[in-house]
Backbone bond lengths (Angstrom), bond angles and torsions (degrees), N, CA, C in turn:
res aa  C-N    CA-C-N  psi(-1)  N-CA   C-N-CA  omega(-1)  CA-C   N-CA-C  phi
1 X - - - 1.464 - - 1.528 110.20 -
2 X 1.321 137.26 133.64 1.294 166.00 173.33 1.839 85.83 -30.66
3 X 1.163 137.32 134.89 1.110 122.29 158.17 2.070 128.56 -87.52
4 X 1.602 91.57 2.65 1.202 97.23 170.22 1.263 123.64 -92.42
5 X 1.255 108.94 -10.85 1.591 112.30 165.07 1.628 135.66 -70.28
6 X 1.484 102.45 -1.58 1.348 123.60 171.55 1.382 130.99 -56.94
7 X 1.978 98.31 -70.46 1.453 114.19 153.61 1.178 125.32 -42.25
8 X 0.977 116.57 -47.79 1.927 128.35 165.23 1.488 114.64 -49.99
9 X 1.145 105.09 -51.34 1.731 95.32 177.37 1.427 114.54 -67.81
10 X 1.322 102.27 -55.30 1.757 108.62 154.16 1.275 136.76 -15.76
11 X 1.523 103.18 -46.89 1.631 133.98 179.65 1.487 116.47 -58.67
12 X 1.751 85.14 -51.86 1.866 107.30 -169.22 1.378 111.29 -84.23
13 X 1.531 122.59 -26.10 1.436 145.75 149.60 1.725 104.08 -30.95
14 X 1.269 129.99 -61.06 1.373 133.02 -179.98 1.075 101.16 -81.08
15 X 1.151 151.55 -4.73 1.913 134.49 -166.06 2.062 77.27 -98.61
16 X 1.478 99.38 -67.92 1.371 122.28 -160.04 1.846 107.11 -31.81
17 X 1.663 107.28 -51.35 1.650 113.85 166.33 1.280 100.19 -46.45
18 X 0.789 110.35 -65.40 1.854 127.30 -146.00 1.825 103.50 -73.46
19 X 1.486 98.96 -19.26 1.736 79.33 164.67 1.416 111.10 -133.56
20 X 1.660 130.70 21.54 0.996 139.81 130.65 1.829 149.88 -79.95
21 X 1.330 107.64 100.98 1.510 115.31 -165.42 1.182 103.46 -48.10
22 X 1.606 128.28 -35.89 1.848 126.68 -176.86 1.288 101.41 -56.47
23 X 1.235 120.25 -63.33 1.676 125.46 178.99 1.110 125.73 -40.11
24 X 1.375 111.87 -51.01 1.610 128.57 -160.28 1.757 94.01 -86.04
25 X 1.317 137.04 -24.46 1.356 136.32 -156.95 1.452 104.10 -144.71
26 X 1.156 123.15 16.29 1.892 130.29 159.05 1.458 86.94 57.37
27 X 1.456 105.21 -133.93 1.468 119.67 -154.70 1.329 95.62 -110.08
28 X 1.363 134.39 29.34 1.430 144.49 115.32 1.335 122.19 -56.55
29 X 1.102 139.52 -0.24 1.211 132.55 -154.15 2.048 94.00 -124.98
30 X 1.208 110.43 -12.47 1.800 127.09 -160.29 1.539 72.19 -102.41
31 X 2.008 87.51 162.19 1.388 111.91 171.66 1.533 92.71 -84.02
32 X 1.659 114.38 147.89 1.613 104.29 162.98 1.765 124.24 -45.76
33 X 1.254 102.69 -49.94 1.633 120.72 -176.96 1.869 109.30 -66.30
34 X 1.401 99.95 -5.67 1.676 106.70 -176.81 1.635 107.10 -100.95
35 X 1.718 113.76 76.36 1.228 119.74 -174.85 1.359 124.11 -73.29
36 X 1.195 143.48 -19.20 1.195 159.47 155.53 1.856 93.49 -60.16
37 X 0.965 157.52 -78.17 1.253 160.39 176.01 1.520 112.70 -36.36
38 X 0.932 110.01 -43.50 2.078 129.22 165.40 1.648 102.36 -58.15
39 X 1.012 133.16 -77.88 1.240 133.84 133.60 1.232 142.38 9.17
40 X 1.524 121.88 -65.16 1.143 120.25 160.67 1.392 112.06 -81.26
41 X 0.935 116.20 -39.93 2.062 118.80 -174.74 1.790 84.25 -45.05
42 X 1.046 112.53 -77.40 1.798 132.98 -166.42 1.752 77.59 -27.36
43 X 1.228 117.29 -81.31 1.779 107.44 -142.79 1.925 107.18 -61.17
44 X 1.647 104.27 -27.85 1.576 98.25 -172.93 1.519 107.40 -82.90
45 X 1.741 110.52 -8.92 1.521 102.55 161.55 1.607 117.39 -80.66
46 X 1.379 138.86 8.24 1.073 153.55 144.31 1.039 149.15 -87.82
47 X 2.008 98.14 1.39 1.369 136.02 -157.94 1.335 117.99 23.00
48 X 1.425 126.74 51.25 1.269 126.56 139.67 1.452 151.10 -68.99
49 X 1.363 108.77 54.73 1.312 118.23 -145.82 1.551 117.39 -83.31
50 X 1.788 103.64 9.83 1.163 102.15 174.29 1.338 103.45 -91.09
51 X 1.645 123.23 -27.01 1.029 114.60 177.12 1.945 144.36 -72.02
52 X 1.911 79.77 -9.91 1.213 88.95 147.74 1.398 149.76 -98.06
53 X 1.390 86.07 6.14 2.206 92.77 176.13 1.613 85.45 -77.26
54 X 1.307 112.16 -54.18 1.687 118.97 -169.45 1.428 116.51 -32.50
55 X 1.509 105.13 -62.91 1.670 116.85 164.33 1.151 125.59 -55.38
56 X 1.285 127.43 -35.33 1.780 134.83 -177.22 1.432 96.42 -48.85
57 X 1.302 130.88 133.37 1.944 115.31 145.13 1.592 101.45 -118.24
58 X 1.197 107.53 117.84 1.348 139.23 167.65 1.741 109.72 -19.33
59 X 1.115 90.55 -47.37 1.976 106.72 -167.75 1.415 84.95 -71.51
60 X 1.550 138.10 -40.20 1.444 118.64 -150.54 1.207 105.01 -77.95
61 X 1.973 125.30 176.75 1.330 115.61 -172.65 2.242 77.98 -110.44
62 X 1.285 100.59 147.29 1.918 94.31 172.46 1.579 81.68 -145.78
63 X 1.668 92.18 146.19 1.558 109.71 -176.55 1.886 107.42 -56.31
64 X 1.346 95.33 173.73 1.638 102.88 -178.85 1.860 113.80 -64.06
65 X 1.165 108.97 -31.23 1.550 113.16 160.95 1.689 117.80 -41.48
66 X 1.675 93.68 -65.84 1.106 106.44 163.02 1.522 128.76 -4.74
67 X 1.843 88.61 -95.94 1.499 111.70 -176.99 1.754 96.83 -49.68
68 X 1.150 116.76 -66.72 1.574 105.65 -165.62 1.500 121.75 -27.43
69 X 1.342 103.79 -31.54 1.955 107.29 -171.58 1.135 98.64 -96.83
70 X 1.520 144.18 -13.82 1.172 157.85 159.81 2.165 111.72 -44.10
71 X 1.640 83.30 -74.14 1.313 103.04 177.92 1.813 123.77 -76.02
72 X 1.458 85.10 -8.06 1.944 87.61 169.03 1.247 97.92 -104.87
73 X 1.184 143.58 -9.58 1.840 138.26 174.92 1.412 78.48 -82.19
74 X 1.580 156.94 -33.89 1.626 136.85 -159.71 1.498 82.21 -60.91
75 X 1.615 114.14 -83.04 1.071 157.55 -159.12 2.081 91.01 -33.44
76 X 0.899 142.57 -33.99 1.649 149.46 -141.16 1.943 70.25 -108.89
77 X 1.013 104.44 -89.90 1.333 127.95 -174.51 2.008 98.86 -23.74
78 X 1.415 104.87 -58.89 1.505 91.39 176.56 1.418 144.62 -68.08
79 X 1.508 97.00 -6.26 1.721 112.83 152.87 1.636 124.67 -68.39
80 X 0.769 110.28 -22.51 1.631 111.28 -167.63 1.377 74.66 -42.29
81 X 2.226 99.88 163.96 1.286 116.77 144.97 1.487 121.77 -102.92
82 X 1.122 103.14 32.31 1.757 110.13 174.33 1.537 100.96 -91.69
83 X 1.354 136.32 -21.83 1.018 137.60 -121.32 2.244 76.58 -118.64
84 X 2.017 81.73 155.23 1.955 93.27 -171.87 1.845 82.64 -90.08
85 X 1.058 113.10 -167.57 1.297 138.53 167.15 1.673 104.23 -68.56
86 X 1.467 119.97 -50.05 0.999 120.52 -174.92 1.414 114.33 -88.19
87 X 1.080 129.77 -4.38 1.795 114.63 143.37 1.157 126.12 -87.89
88 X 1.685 132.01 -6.98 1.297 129.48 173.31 1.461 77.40 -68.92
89 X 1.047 138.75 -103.88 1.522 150.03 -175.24 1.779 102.85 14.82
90 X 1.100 101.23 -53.84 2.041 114.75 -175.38 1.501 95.42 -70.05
91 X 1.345 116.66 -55.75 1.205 101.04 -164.33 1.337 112.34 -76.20
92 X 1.148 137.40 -8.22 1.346 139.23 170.90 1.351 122.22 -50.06
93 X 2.174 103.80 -71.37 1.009 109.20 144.34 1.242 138.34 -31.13
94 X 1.494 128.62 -54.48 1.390 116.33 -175.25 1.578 113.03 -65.30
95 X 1.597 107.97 -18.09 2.061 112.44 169.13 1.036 94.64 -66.46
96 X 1.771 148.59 -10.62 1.156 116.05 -142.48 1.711 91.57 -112.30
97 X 1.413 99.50 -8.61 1.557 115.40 -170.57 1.336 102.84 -92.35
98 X 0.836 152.94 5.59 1.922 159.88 -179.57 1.428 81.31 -131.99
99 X 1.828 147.89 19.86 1.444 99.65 153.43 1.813 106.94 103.36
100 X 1.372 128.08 -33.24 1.038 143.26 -160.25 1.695 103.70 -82.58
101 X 1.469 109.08 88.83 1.335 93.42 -159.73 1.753 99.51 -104.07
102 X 0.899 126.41 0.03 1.927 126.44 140.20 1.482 93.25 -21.99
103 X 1.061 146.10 -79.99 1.228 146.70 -144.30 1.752 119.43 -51.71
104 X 1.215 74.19 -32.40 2.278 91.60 158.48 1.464 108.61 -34.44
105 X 1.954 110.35 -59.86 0.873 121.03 -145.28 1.942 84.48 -83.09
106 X 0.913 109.10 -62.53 1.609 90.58 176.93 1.709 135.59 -37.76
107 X 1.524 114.71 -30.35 1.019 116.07 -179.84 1.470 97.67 -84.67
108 X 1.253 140.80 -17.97 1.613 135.19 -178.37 1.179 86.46 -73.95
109 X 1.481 152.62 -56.29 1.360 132.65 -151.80 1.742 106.29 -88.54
110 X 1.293 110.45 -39.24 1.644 105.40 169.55 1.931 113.87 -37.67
111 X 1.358 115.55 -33.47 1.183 116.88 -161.12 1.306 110.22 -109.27
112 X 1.618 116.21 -14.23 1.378 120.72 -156.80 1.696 112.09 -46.73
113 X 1.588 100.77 -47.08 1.316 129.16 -170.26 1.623 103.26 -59.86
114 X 1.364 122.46 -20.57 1.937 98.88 -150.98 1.767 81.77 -144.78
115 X 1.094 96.82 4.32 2.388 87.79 -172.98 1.424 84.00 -169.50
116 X 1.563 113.16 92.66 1.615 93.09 158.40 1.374 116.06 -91.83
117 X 1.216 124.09 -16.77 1.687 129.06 -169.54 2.083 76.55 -69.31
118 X 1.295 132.32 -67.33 1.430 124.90 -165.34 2.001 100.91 -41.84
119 X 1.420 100.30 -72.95 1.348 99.17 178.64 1.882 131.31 -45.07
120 X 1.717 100.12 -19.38 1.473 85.72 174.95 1.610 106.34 -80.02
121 X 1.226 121.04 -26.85 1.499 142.32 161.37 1.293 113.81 -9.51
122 X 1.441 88.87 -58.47 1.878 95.68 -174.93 1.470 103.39 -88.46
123 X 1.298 131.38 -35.79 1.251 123.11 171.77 1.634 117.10 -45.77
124 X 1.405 130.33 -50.31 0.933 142.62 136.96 1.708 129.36 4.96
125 X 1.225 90.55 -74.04 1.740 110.03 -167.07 1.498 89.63 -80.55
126 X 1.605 122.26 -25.79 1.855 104.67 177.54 1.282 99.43 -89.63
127 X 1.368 141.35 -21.42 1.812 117.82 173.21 1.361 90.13 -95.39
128 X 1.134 123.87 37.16 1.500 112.82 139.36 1.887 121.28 -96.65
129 X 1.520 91.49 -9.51 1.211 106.71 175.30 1.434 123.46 -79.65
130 X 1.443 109.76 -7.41 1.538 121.23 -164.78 1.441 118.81 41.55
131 X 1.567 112.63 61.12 1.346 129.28 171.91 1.362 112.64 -65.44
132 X 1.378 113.58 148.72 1.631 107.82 173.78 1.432 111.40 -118.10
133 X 1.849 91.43 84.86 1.460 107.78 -159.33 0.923 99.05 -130.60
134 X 1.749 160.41 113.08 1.115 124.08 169.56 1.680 123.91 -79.13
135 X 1.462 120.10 -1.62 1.223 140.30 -164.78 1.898 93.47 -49.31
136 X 1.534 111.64 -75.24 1.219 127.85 179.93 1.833 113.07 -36.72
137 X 0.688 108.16 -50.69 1.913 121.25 -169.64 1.515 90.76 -75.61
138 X 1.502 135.00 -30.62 1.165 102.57 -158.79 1.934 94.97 -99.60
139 X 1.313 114.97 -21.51 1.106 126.45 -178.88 1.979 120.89 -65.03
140 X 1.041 97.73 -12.56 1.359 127.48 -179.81 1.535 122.25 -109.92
141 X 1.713 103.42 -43.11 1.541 98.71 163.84 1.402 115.88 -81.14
142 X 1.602 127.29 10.52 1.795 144.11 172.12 1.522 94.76 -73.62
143 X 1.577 93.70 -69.78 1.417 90.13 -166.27 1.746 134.79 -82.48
144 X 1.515 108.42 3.57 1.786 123.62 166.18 1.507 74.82 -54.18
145 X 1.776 111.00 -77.47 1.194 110.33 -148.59 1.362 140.04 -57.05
146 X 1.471 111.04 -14.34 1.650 112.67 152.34 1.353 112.71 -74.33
147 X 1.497 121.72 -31.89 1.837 101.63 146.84 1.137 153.98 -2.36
148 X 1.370 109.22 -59.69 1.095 159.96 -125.08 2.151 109.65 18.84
149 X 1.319 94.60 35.19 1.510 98.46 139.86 1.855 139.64 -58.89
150 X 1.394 109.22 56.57 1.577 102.59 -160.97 1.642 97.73 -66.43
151 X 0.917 150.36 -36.49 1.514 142.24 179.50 1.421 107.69 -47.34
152 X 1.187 122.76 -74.04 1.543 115.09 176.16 1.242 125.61 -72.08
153 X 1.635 130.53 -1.69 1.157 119.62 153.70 1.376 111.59 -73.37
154 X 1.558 125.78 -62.31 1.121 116.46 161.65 1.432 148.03 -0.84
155 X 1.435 105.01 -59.66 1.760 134.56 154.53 1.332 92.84 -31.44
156 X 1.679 91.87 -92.05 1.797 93.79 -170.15 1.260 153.60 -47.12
157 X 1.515 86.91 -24.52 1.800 102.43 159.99 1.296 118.71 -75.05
158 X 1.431 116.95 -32.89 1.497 121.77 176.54 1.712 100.64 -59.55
159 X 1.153 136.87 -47.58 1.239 143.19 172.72 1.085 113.40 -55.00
160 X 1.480 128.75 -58.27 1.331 122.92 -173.72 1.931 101.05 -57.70
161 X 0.880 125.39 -60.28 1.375 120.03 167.06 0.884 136.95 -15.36
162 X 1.409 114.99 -60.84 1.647 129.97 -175.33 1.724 96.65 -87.35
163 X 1.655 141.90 -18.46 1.130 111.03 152.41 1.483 126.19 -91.83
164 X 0.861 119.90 -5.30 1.664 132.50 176.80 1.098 101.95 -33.16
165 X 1.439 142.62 139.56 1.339 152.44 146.33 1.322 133.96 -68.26
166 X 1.622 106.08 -11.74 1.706 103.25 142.63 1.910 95.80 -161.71
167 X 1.596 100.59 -154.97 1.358 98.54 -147.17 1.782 84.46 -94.11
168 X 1.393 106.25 162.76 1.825 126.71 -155.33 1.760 103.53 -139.07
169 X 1.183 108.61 97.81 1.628 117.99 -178.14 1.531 87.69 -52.44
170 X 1.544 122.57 -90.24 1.044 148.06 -171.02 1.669 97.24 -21.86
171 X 1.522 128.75 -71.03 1.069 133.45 -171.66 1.860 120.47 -61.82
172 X 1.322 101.16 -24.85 1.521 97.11 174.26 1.902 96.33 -93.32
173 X 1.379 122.44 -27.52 1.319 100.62 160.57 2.029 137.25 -49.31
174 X 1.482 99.57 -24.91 1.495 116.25 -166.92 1.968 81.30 -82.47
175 X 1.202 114.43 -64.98 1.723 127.85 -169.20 1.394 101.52 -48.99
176 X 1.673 123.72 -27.00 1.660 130.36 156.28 1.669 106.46 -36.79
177 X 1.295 101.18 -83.24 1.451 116.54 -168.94 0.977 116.34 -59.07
178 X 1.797 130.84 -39.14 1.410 129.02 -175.95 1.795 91.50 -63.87
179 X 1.198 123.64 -51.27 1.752 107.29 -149.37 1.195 108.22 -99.21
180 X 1.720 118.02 8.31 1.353 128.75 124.60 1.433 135.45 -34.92
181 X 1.229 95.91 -66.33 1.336 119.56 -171.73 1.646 120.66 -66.88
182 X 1.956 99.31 -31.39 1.387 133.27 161.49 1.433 116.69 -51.38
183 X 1.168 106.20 -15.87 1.971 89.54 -158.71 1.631 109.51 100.54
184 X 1.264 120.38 -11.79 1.455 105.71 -148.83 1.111 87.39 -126.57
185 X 2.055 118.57 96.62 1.218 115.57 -169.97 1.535 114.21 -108.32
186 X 1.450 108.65 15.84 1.737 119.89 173.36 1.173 95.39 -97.94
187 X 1.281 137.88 -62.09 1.401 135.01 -168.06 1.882 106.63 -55.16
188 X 1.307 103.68 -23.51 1.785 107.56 -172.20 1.097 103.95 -84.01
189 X 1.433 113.47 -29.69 1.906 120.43 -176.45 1.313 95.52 -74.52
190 X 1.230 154.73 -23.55 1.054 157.44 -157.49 1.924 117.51 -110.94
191 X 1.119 95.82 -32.77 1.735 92.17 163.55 1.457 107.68 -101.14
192 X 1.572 117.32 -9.72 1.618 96.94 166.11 1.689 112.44 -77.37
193 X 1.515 111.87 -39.73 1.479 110.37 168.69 1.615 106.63 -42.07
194 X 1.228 115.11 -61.96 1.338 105.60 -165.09 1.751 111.63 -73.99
195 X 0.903 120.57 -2.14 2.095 123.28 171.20 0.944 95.30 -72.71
196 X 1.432 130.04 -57.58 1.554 130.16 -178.07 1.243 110.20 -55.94
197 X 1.276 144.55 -67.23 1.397 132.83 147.09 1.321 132.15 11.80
198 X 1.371 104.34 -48.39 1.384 112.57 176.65 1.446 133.70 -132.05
199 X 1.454 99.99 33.65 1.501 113.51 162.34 1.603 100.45 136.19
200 X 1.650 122.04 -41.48 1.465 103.21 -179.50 1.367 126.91 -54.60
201 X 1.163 132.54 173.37 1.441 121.43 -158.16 1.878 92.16 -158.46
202 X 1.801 99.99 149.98 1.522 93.36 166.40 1.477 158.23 -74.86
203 X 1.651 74.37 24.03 1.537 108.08 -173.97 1.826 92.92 -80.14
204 X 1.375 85.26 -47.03 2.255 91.27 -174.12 1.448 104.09 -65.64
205 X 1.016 115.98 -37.94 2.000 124.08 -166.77 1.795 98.41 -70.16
206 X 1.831 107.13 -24.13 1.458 97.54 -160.69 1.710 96.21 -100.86
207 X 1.257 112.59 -24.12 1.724 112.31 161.91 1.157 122.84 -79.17
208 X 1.658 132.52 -18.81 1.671 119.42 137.34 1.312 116.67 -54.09
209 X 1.112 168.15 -67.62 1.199 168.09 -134.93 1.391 100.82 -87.88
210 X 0.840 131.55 -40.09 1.391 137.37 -154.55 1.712 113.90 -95.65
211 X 1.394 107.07 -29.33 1.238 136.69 -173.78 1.710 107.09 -115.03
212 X 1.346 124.36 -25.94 1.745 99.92 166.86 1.707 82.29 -138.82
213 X 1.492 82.04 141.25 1.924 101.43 160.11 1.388 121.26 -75.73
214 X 1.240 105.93 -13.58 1.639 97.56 168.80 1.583 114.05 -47.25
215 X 1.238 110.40 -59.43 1.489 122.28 172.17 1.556 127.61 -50.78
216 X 1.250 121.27 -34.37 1.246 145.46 -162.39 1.949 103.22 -43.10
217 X 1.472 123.38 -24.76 1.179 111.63 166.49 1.552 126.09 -112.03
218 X 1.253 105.67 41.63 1.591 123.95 -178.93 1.509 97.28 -63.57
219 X 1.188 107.00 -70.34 1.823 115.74 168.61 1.335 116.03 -16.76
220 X 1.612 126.21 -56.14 1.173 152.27 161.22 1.510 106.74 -24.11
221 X 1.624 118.86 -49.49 1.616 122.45 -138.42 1.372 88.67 -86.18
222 X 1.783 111.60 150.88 1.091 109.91 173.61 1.944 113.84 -93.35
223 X 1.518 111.45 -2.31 0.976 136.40 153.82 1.712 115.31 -38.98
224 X 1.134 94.11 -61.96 1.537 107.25 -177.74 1.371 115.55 -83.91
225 X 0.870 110.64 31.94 2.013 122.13 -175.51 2.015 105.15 -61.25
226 X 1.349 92.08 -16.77 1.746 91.22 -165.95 1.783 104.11 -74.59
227 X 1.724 81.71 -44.00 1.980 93.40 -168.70 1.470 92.41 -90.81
228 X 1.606 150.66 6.96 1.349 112.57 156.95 1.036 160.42 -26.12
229 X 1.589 95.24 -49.29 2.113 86.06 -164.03 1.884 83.34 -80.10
230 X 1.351 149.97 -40.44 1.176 135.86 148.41 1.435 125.62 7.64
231 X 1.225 84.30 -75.75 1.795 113.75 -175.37 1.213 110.45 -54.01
232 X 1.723 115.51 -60.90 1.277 119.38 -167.90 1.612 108.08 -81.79
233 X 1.563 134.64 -7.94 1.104 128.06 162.68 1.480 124.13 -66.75
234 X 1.311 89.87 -43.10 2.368 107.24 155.79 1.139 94.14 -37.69
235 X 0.935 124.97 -81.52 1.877 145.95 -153.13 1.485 101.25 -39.48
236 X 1.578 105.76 -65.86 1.374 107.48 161.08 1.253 151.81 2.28
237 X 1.848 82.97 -102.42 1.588 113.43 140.19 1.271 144.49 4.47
238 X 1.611 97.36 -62.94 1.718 117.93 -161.00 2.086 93.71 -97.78
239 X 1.649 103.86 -35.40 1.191 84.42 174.95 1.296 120.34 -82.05
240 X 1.746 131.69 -5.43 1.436 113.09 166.86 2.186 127.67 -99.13
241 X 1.653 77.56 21.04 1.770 81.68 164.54 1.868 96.02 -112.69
242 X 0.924 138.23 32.79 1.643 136.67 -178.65 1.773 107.87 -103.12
243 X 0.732 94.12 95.43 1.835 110.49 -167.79 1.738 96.55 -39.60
């Protein structure tokens, strides 16, 4: 098994608690009269999750509680490192069949390596889910932007943002360049102020500029009036090492 698929399950392991009431509240979380749900809560609070594929029968109908502990025992189960490439793959799918739509995020990394147009695919079809993940949105607004799609990276970074669960140096640095790159050079002055805020430095602002011409008239913006004489000393700079 891939050893990067570990952390990842790991990853989806904390989203999966954290946005499931069965998980987060055991067999508090089931109707009393919902015995099959009593049941499963009981075995995935013991993490027996083989014993719940075993118990599941496919043909039966089990409430949405249900499926959730159903499709997060796939998802538990598709981390093992016993497991080929091609049963993480099954077990994904079968999370994806109880509802468990984390499992997106597993099949994007199974593939990342050998099909990324397949793997952005699935990234895709889960922010179609309106996850409150920012993992997905930002992984997607990366790659518009080696595109050079800045409109729909843009989008997605704007999204990953507004679900993020707190504030992202790194991520309002990427939302820099996309609404740069956008046309939208107030909104860019404004997440580069705030990257710096939180750890980027003008050491990073002076190795973009210096390193892609896309950027090369930031100096220019009257947007950027704060980081000028900065900017325009870069500017400088880069034109007196040009043979």
């Amino acid at each position: 098994m891939r050893k990067w698929f570990l952390p990842v399950i790991a990853l989806f392991t904390g989203i999966l608690i954290a946005q499931s009431p069965v998980l987060a509240a055991g067999t508090s979380a089931c109707e009393k009269k919902d015995t099959a749900c009593q049941a499963f809560a009981k075995l995935a609070e013991a993490e027996q999750y083989d014993r719940i594929i075993e118990t599941a029968d496919p043909k039966k109908t089990y409430s949405a509680e249900s499926r959730k502990i159903i499709g997060q025992a796939y998802l538990m189960i598709a981390g093992r490192e016993t497991n080929t490439p091609e049963q993480e793959e099954q077990f994904c799918l079968k999370a994806l069949e109880y509802g468990a739509t984390s499992a997106y995020m597993g099949l994007y990394f199974i593939h990342a390596g050998t099909n990324a147009e397949k793997a952005l695919g699935y990234l895709k079809q889960y922010v179609a889910t309106k996850p409150m993940d920012s993992v997905p949105y930002v992984i997607l607004g990366e790659a518009e932007l080696e595109k050079n799609n800045y409109a729909a990276a843009n989008t997605y970074l704007v999204e990953a943002r507004r679900v993020a669960r707190g504030k992202s140096g790194n991520l309002d640095w990427l939302l820099f360049q996309a609404s740069y790159l956008n046309g939208d050079y107030a909104t860019s002055a404004q997440m580069l102020d705030s990257s710096f805020s939180q750890g980027k430095t003008i050491g990073d602002l002076k190795s973009l500029i210096a390193s892609d011409p896309r950027f090369s008239d930031v100096g220019k913006r009257a947007e950027f009036k704060k980081f000028m004489s900065i900017i325009n000393n870069t500017t400088v700079a880069r034109a007196q090492i040009r043979p």
